[in-house]
C-alpha positions as CSV (number, residue, x, y, z in Angstrom):
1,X,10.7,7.2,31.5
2,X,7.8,9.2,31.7
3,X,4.6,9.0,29.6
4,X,5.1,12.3,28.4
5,X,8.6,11.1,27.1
6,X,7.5,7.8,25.9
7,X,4.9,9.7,23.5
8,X,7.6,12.3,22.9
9,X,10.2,9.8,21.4
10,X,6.5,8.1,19.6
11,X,6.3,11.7,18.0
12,X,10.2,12.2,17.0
13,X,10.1,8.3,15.5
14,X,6.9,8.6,13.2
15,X,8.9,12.0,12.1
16,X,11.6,10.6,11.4
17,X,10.1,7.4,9.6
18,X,7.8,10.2,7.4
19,X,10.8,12.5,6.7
20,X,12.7,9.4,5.0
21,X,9.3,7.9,3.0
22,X,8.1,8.1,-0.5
23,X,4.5,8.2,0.3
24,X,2.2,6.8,3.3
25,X,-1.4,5.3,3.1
26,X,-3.4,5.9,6.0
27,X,-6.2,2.8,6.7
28,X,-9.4,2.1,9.2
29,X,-8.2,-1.2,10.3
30,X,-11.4,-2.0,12.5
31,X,-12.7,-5.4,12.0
32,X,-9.5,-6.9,10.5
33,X,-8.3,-10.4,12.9
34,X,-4.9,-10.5,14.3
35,X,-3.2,-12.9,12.3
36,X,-4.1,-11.1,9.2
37,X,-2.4,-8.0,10.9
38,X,0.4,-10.7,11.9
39,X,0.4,-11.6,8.0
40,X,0.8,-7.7,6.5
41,X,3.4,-7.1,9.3
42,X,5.5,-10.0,7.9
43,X,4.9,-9.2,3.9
44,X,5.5,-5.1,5.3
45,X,9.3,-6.0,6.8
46,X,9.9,-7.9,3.0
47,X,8.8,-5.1,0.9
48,X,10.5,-2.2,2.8
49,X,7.3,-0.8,3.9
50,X,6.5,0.6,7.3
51,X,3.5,0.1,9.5
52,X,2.5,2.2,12.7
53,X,-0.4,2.6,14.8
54,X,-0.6,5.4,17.1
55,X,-2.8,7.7,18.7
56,X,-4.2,9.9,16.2
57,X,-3.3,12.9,18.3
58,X,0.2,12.1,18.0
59,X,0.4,10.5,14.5
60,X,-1.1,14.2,14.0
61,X,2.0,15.7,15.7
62,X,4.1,13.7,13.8
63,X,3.3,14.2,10.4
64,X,3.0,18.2,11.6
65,X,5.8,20.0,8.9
66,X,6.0,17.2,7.0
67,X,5.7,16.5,3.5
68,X,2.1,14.4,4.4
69,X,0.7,16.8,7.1
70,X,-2.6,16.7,4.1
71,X,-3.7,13.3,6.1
72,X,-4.1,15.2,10.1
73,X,-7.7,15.7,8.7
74,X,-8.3,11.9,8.1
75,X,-7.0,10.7,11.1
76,X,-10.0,9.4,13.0
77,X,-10.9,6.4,14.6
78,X,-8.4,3.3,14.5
79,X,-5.9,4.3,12.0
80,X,-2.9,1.8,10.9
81,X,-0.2,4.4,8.9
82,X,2.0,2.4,6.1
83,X,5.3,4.4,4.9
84,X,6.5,3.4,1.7
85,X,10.1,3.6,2.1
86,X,12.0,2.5,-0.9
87,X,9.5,3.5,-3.8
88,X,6.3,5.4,-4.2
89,X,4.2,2.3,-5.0
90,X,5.4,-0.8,-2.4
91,X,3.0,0.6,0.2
92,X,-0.4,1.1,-2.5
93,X,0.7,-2.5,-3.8
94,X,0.6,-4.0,-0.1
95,X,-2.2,-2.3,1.3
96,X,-4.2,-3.0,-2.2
97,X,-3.1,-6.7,-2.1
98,X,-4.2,-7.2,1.6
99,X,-7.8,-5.0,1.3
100,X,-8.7,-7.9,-1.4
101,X,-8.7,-10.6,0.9
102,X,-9.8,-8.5,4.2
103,X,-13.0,-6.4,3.4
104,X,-12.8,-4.5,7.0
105,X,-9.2,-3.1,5.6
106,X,-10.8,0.1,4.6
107,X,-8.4,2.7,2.8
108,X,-8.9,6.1,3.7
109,X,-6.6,8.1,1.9
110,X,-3.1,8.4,0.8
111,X,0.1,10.6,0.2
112,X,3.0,10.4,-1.9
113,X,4.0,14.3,-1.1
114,X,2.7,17.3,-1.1
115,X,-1.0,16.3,-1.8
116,X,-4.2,14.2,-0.4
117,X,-5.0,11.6,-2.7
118,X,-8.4,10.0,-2.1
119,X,-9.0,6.2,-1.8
120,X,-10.0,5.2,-4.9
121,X,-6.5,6.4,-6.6
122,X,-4.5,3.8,-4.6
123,X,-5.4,1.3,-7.6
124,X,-3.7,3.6,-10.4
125,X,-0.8,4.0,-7.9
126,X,-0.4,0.1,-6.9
127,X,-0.1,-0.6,-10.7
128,X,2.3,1.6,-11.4
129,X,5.4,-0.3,-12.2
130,X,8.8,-0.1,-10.3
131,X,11.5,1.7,-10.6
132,X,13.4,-1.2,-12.3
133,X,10.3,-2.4,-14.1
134,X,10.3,1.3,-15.8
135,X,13.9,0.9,-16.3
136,X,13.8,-2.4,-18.3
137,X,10.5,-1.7,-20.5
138,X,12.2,1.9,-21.5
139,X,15.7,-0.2,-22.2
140,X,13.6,-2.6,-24.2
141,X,12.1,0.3,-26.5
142,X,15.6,1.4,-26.5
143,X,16.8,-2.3,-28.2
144,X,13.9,-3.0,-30.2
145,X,15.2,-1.4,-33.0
146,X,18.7,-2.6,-32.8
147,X,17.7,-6.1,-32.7
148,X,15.6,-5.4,-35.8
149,X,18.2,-3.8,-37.8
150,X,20.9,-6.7,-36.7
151,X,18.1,-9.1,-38.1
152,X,17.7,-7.5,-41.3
153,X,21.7,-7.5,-41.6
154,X,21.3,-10.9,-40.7
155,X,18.8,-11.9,-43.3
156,X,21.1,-10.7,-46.7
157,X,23.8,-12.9,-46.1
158,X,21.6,-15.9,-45.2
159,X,19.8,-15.0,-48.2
160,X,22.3,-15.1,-50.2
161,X,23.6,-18.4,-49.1
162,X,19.8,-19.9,-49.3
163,X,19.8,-19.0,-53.0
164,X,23.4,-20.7,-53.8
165,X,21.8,-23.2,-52.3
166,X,18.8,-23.6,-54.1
167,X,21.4,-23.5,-57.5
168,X,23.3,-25.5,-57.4
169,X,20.5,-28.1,-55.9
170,X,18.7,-27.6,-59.6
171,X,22.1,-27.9,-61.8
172,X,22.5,-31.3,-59.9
């Protein structure tokens, strides 16, 4: 295979990989050691998220007609690209997570469609709950009420019984 086809199927990959995500986070990775890399690349594979480095000239190609062609203008220097694949937060949670411990892991902006979103918005988007986290607390509001009213049902009977009780305690 040629080098022209190697970064040919490079190109048609990263497409396909952006195609399929939620968002993607684009990050200078200069300075960071190799087993904290080795470290991200593991707790990346658990949490469905994606990570690529490529030449910016064909990460640029890539992400060409694509839902986050807004990064091509960030793409300088050492880039590391990590595709959220199965929500729109896993990614900002990873990458925010790892640039705590690893001050060279400089974020340098971040997609989750149509628009650029600068740096400093990757916090509001890593604390964003999940898709199931929204699910439960919305099905909790949902039951709150319930459970009150099945407690106050409760209470009238219980009552009731507290005070035949407390009767025929003082008639004997």
């Amino acid at each position: 295979m040629s080098r022209l086809d190697t970064k040919k199927v490079l190109v048609e990959d990263l497409n396909k990989i952006a195609q399929e995500a939620f968002s993607v986070i684009a990050v200078d990775y200069r300075g960071t050691n190799v087993p904290g890399l080795t470290q991200l690349r593991k707790e990346a594979k658990s949490q469905s998220v994606q990570l690529k480095v490529i030449k910016n000239t064909l990460a640029k190609r890539a992400l060409e007609n694509t839902k986050f062609d807004s990064l091509n203008e960030i793409l300088t220097g050492p880039t590391l690209l990590a595709f959220s694949m199965n929500d729109f937060q896993s990614a900002a949670k990873l990458v925010k997570d790892f640039a705590a411990k690893e001050e060279s892991f400089e974020v340098k902006g971040l997609s989750i469609g149509e628009g650029f979103l600068e740096p400093n918005e990757l916090k509001a988007l890593a604390s964003l709950p999940s898709k199931e986290e929204a699910i439960s607390m919305l099905l909790g509001l949902i039951q709150a009420p319930l459970n009150k009213l099945a407690g106050t049902l409760n209470e009238v009977p219980s009552q009731l019984v507290r005070t035949v009780n407390a009767v025929s305690q003082t008639k004997s």
